[in-house]
Structure formats: C-alpha cells, structure tokens
N, C-alpha and C positions, 0 to 999 in steps of 0.2 A: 257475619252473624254466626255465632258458635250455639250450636243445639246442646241442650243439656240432657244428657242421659241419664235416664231411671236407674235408680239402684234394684241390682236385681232381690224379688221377693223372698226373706228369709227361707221359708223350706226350699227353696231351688238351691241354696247355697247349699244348706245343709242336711240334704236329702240321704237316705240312709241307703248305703250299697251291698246289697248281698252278690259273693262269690258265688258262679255258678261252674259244679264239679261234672263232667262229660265222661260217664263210665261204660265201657266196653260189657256189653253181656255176650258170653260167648257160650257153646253148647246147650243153643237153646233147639227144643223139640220143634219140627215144621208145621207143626199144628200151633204152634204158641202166638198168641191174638197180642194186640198193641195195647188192650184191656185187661189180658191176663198180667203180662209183664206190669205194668201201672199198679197193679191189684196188689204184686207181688212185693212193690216194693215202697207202697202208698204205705207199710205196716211200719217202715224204718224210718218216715219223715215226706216232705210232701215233694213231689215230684214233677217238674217244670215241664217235662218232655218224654216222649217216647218213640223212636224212631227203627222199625225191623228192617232190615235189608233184605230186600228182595233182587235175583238175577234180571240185569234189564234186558235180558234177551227173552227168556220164558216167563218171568212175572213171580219164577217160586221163591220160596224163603230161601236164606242161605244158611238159616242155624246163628247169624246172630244178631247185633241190634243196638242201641246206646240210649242211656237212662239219661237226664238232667236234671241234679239236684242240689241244693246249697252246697257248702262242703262241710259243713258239718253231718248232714243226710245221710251224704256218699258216703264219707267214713264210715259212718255207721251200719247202711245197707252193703257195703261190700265186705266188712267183719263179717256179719250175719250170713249171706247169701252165697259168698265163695265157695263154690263146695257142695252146696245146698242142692236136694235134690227136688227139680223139679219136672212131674212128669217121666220120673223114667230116667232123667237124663242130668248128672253134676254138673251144676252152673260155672260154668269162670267167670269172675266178674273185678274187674280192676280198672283204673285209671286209662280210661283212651289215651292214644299217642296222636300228639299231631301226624298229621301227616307227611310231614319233614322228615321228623325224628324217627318216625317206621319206617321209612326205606322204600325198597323195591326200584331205584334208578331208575327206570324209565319215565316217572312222573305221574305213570295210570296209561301211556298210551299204548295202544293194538298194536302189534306189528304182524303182519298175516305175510 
C-alpha cells in the first residue's frame, strides 16, 4: 500500500527570499546603546538585527558591533554611514568577514 503525498501549498513553493547583508560597525563610541545604533541606521532601511560586542571577561563594550539588513539596505546604509560622525567618533562600516576569511590562525582559542 503506497501513501499518496500532498502536493506542497503554492506559497511554500513560492515564498519570497530576501538576502540578508551582516555589516561590521566599527569605531563605535562605549556609550553607544543597541537602540542608538538601530535608530542610526533604521533611517537607511529596515534593520533585522543588532548585536554590540562586549569583552566576556569584564562585560564592557569593545567599540564595535554588526547591523543585519536586506542587501539592498546595507548598500545603502554603509554609503551613508562610512565616515559618519557619530558621537564624537567616525564610523567604519563595511561588509563583515566570515570568520574564515578574517584570519587570526588559531581559530579564537586562549593560549596562556
């Protein structure tokens, strides 16, 4: 006895995919909130994510962070932003690297 399978629901075939572009904000002030940053770049398009890196030993900022946004977005908020002063302090803002493709050989681990 052979079960017959449902064809799956048209919008599941055809469901629409947005790119989602992972940008490096770097030179960011230690006071800069995970609301300011959003705030910052909610003007260029709408923004999936926002993530500041803090040291996991003391808990402080580290000065910088990564946005998520279509890729249409990104293009546009890191024209905009690269540069930009915010705070006091010129943003870098580009294309994060895998973690592969950036380097550093040991993988992330301690050697004490």
């Amino acid at each position: 006895m052979t079960r017959r399978q449902e064809p799956l629901p048209f919008s599941f075939i055809f469901c629409e995919y947005s790119e989602v572009t992972k940008l490096y904000v770097g030179n960011l002030p230690f006071t800069a909130t995970e609301d300011a940053v959003r705030t910052l770049f909610t003007a260029h398009g709408t923004v999936e994510k926002v993530s500041l890196i803090t040291d996991r030993d003391t808990g402080r900022p580290r000065g910088f962070g990564f946005v998520e946004m279509s890729n249409a977005d990104a293009s546009r908020a890191m024209q905009a932003l690269n540069g930009k002063d915010f705070d006091g302090r010129p943003l870098k803002v580009n294309e994060a690297q895998d973690k592969d493709r950036a380097g550093g050989g040991n993988g992330g681990a301690r050697r004490y």
